[in-house]
C-alpha positions in Angstrom: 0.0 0.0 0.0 1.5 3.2 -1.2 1.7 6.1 1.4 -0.4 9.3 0.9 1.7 12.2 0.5 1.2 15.4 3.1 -0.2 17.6 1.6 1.1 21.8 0.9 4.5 23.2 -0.2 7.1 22.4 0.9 9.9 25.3 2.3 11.3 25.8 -0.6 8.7 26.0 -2.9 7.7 28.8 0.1 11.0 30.4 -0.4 11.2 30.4 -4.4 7.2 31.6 -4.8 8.5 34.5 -2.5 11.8 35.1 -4.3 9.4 35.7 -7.5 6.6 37.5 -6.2 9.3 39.9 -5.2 11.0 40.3 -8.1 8.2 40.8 -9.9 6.8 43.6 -7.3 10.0 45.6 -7.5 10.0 45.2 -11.9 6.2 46.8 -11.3 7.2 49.2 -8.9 10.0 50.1 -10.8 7.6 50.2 -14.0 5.3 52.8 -12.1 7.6 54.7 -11.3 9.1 55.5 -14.1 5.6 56.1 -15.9 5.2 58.3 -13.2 7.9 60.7 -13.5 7.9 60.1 -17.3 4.5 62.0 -17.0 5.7 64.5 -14.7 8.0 65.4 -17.3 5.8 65.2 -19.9 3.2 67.3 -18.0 5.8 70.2 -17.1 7.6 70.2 -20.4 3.8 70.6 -21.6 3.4 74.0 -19.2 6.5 74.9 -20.0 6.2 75.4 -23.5 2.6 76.7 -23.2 4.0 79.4 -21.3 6.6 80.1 -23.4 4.7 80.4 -26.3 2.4 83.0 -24.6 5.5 84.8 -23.8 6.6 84.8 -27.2 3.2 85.8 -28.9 3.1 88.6 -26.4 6.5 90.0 -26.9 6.1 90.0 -31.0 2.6 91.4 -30.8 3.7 94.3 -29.2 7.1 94.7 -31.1 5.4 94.2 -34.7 3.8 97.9 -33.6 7.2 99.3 -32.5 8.7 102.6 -34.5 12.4 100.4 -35.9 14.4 102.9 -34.9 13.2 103.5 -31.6 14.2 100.3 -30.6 17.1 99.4 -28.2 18.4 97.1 -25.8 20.6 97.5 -22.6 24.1 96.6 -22.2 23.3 93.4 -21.0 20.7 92.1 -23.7 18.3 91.5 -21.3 15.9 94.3 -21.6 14.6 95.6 -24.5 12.5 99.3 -25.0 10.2 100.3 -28.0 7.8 102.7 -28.3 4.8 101.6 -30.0 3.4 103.1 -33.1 -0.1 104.3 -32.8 -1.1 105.4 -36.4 0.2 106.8 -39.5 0.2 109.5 -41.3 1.2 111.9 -44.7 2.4 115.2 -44.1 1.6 118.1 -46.9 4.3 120.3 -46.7 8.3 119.8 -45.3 8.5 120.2 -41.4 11.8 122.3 -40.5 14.5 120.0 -39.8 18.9 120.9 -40.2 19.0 120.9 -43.9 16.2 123.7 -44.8 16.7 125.9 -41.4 12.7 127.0 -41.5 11.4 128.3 -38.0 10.6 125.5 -36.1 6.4 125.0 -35.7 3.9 123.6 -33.4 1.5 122.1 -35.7 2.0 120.2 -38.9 -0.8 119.6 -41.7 -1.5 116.2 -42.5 -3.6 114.5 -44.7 -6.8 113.6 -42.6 -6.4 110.5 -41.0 -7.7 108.9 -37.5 -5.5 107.0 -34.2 -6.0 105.0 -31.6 -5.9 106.8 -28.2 -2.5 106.7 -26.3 -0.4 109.2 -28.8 2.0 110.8 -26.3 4.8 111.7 -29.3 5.4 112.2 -32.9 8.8 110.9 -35.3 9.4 111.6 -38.4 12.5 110.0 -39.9 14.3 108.4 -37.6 17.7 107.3 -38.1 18.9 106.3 -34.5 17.5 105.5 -31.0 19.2 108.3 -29.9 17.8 111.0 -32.0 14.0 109.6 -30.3 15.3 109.4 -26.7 16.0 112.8 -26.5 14.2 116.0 -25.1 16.4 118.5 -27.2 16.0 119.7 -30.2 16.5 119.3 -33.4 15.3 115.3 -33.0 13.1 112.8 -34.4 10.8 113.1 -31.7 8.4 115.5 -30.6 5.8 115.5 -27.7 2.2 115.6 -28.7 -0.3 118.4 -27.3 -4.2 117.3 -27.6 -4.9 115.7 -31.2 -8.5 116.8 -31.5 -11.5 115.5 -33.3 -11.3 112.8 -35.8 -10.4 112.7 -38.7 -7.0 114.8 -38.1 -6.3 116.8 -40.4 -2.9 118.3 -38.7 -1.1 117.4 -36.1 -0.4 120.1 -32.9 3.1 119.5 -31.1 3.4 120.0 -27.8 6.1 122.9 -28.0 7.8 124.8 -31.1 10.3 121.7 -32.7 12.7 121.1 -35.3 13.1 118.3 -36.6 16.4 116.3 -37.4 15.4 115.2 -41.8 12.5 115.2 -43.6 11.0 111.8 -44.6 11.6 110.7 -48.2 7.9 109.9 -48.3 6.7 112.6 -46.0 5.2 110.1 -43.1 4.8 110.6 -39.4 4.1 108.7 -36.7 2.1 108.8 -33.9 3.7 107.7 -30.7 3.1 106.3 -27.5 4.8 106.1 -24.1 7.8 103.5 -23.9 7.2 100.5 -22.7 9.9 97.5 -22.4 10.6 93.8 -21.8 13.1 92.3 -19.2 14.5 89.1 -18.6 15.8 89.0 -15.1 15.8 87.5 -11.6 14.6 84.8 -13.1 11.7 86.6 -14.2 9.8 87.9 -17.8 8.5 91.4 -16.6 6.9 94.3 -18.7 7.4 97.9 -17.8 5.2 100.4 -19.0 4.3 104.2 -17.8 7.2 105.5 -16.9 8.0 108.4 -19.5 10.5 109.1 -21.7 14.1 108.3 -20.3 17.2 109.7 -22.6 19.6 107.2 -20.9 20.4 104.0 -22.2 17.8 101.1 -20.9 19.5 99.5 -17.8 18.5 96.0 -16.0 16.8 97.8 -13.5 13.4 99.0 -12.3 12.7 102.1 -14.7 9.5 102.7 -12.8 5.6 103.1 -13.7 3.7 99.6 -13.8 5.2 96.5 -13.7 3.9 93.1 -15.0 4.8 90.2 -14.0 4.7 87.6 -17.4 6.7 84.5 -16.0 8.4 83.0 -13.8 11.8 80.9 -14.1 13.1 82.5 -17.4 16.4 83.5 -18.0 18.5 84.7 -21.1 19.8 81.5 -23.5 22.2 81.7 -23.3 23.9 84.7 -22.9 21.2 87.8 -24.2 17.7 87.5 -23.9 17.5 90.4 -26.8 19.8 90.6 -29.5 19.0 93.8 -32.3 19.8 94.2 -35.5 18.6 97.6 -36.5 17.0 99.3 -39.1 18.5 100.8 -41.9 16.4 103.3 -44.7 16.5 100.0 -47.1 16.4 96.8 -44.2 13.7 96.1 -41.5 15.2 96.0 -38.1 14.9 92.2 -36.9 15.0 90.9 -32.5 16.1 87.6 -32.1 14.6 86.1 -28.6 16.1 84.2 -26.7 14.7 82.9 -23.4 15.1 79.8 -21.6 11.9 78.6 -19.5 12.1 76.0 -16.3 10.4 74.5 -14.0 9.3 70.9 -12.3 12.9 69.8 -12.9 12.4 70.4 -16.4 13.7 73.6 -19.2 12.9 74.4 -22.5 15.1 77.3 -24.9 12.8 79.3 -27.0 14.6 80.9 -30.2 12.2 83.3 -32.5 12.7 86.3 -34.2 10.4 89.1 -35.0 10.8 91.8 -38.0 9.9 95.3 -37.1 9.2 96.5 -40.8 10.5 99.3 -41.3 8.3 102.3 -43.3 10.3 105.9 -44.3 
């Protein structure tokens, strides 16, 4: 008569199931894991770049409608000024400027025209930052006194002015207050409302209202703002470059924006 045999496992079977269960545990742990932080990086790469793109579209918006040559950047590249362009207009007759010596004038006839509200200044033909950034005279720039009813049909300066050159095709512009862009501290800010400063654009505070755009941005790698300015014949062209981070992750955003340039 044979013997019945006990019956369960034996120790080592015990031992071996839990050898495999484990391994098996930690290769599923280990597989959650990684889909986990794989994810997470997904997810803030994913935030990352939707921030960054709102960055971008908001910084070429607003520099499409810049005057070229009142465009410039400070020392460091990380801030850059404009002054955006509120309408356009024809002038009828040459304004005073160097070349013709006329008396200089506090209105100017235009073809009629209408603007936005915000015109705080008027350019004609500028050739350099410098010749807008200026309160002297003779220069590009002139402050604006009240524009009147639309449609303007001339244009009344706030003080007699002289002006620097006539333009080739007899256009103005109609100016608003600076405004600028800065990449630092780890931070994308925009500065607006704080007048007309004749020194350079610094990494500092220039005043007015700040706005806070993004966190965790910095310059890629060494300028956030690199210029290239206009010329009578060439559009003056920004090349941006920011990088954004956050989550343990970063992302280098490189566009450029053409600031077409109309004489």
């Amino acid at each position: 008569m044979v013997a019945a045999r006990p019956a369960g496992f034996t120790l080592i079977e015990l031992i071996t199931v839990m050898v495999l269960l484990s391994v098996m545990l930690a290769i599923g742990g280990q597989l959650i894991v990684t889909a986990t932080a794989s994810y997470n990086r997904v997810e803030s790469r994913g935030k990352l770049q939707q921030q960054g793109r709102l960055a971008i579209e908001r910084i070429t918006r607003q520099l499409r409608l810049a005057l070229p040559n009142a465009v410039r950047v400070s020392a460091s590249g990380n801030c850059i000024e404009f002054m955006p362009v509120v309408a356009g207009a024809r002038y009828l007759q040459p304004v005073p400027d160097t070349a013709n010596a006329a008396p200089a004038v506090t209105r100017v006839a235009t073809a009629p025209f209408t603007a936005a509200a915000g015109a705080a200044h008027m350019a004609i033909a500028p050739l350099a930052a410098s010749e807008v950034y200026t309160a002297a005279a003779p220069a590009a720039r002139a402050g604006l006194a009240a524009l009147g009813p639309m449609p303007i049909d001339s244009v009344a300066l706030a003080s007699a002015h002289r002006f620097v050159r006539n333009s080739v095709s007899r256009r103005l512009f109609l100016l608003a207050d600076p405004a600028r862009f800065c990449a630092t501290g780890g931070r994308l800010r925009y500065y607006s409302d704080y007048g007309l400063l004749a020194a350079a654009p610094d990494d500092t505070d220039p005043g007015g209202s700040e706005s806070l755009l993004s966190r965790g941005v910095t310059a890629a790698p060494a300028a956030a703002f690199v210029l290239s300015a206009a010329t009578p014949d060439r559009n003056a062209t920004v090349d941006i470059h920011l990088r954004f981070a956050g989550g343990g992750e970063s992302i280098v955003v490189n566009h450029t924006v053409f600031i077409r340039n109309v004489p």
